[in-house]
C-alpha positions, 0 to 999 in steps of 0.5 A: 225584721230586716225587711222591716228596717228596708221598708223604714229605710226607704220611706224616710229617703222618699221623706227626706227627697219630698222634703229637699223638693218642698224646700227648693220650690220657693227657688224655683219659683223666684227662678220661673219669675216672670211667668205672666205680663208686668205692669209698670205705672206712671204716675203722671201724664204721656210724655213726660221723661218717667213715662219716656224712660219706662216705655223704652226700658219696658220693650227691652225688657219684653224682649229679654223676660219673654213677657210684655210690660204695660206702661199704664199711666195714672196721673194726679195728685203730683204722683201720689195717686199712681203710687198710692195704687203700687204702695197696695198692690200685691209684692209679687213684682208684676206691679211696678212705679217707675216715680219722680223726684216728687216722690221724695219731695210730696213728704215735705208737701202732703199728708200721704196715704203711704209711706214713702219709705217703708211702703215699698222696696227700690228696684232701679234708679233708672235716670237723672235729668238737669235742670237749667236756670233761664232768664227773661231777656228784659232782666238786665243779669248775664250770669248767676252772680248778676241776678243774686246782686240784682236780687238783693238790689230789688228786694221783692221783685223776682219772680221765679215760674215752675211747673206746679207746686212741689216738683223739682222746679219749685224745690229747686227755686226754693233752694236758690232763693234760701242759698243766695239769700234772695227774697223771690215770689214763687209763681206756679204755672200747670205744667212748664211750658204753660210758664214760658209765654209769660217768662220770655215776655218778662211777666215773671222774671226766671225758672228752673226747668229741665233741658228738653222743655228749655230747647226751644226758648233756649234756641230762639234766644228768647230766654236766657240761660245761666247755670245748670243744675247739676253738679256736672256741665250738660253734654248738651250744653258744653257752655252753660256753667253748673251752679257751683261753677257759677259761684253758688258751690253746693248747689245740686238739683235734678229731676229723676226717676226710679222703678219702685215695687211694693214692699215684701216683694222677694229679694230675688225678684228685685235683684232680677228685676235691676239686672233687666233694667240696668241692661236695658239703660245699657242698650246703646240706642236706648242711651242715644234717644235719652241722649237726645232728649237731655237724659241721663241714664243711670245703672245702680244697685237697689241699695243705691237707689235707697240710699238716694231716695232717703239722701233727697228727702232729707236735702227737701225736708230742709228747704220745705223748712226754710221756705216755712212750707208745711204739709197739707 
């Protein structure tokens, strides 16, 4: 009977320990995470700054996870055709987006075949990029106050470029023209510097576009710069006034990027995945070279980048109103 007892003893330790293993293998597993390489998709064509960001964060990453990341680029569709193909990708984290500020504008734009929410889980904000406001030289204003006093003068005469209907530029255009009371005619160009021939010849009279595209009309003086958008001067451009400063207060526009995954990726591979990328950010000769092209790194924490996600598409949704665009 004792004998017995010992045997009956015995079996339910060896129980109790299968089971303690069984119930750490989840953990171990997140803890073995990567195990094979990562893919991280751009949703828009080489060069742009989503496509600089995730190359440079990616070696570094390589580097530190002990697993290549592929930056594979999947443009069309303002970004919907890149992330539409992360939204159903397996939540295990070796498929990720590293999206635009179009990603929280296209709601406002188009009938999606995800949801810009609930379709996947924030890993990073990664940057931030300013957006300047320029003028054609033949437009007789100096600053941001000139033009709109300009503008209300010549009702139906300002024309402002962008880069394609529902990016930054454009929304930022829109949000101008609804803020300073202005009646303007948006122009759409494919791509920014398609715009700048026709803005520097004064065939359309202004434009949002980020610093790095800006350089060179900007340093041959043949456009002119007003006001950046953000809420703080560019190191880049120490004299350039923001808008608020301009006399536009509540102003605030960029361009960004951020690392999305697809949702019921685990906590753990999130939390992992923002610590690597953050310290990639981080890395002093990454912060030079995004220095260098006018942008600014960002370090945050996944509930942060949620939080900004939810915060620019409400600040959309209203100047898509405004502006009486619907989505199509």
């Amino acid at each position: 009977m004792a004998q017995a007892r010992s045997t009956l003893q015995r079996l339910s330790h060896g129980l109790a320990a299968l089971l303690a293993t069984l119930a750490a293998t989840p953990v171990l597993a997140a803890g073995a995470y990567p195990d094979h390489p990562i893919t991280i998709i751009i949703p828009a064509s080489p060069g742009g700054a989503i496509d600089i960001v995730a190359r440079l964060i990616g070696q570094k990453m390589s580097l530190s996870m002990g697993q290549s990341v592929v930056v594979t680029n999947k443009p069309g569709a303002t970004g919907t055709i890149g992330e539409d193909y992360v939204a159903k990708a397996a939540p295990d984290g070796y498929t990720l987006v590293l999206a635009a500020s179009s990603h929280a504008i296209n709601p406002s734009m188009f009938k999606l075949p995800y949801d810009t929410v609930k379709s996947f889980a924030p890993v990073a904000m990664t940057h931030s990029v300013p957006l300047m406001l320029v003028v054609t030289p033949s437009l007789p204003v100096k600053s941001v106050q000139e033009l709109i006093a300009y503008g209300k003068a010549h009702p139906h005469e300002l024309t402002f470029a962008s880069s394609g209907p529902g990016g930054a530029p454009h929304f930022s255009g829109e949000l101008f023209k609804s803020m300073a009371g202005l009646d303007m005619v948006h122009v759409p160009y494919k791509g920014s510097t398609a715009a700048h021939p026709d803005l520097t010849s004064g065939r359309v009279s202004m434009m949002f576009d980020t610093l790095a595209a800006l350089h060179a009309p900007v340093s041959g003086h043949s456009v002119r710069p007003l006001a950046v958008t953000t809420t703080h001067r560019a190191a880049s451009y120490p004299d350039v006034p923001t808008m608020a400063e301009a006399g536009l207060p509540g102003y605030d526009t960029s361009t960004w990027g951020g690392v999305l995954a697809p949702a019921g990726t685990p906590p753990a591979v999130i939390n992992k995945l923002n610590a690597e990328i953050n310290k990639a950010l981080s890395a002093p000769d990454v912060k030079q070279n995004l220095a260098q092209m006018g942008i600014e790194p960002v370090t945050q924490s996944p509930q942060y980048f949620a939080d900004f996600i939810q915060s620019e598409m409400v600040k959309w949704q209203k100047v898509a109103h405004d502006a009486n665009i619907r989505p199509e």
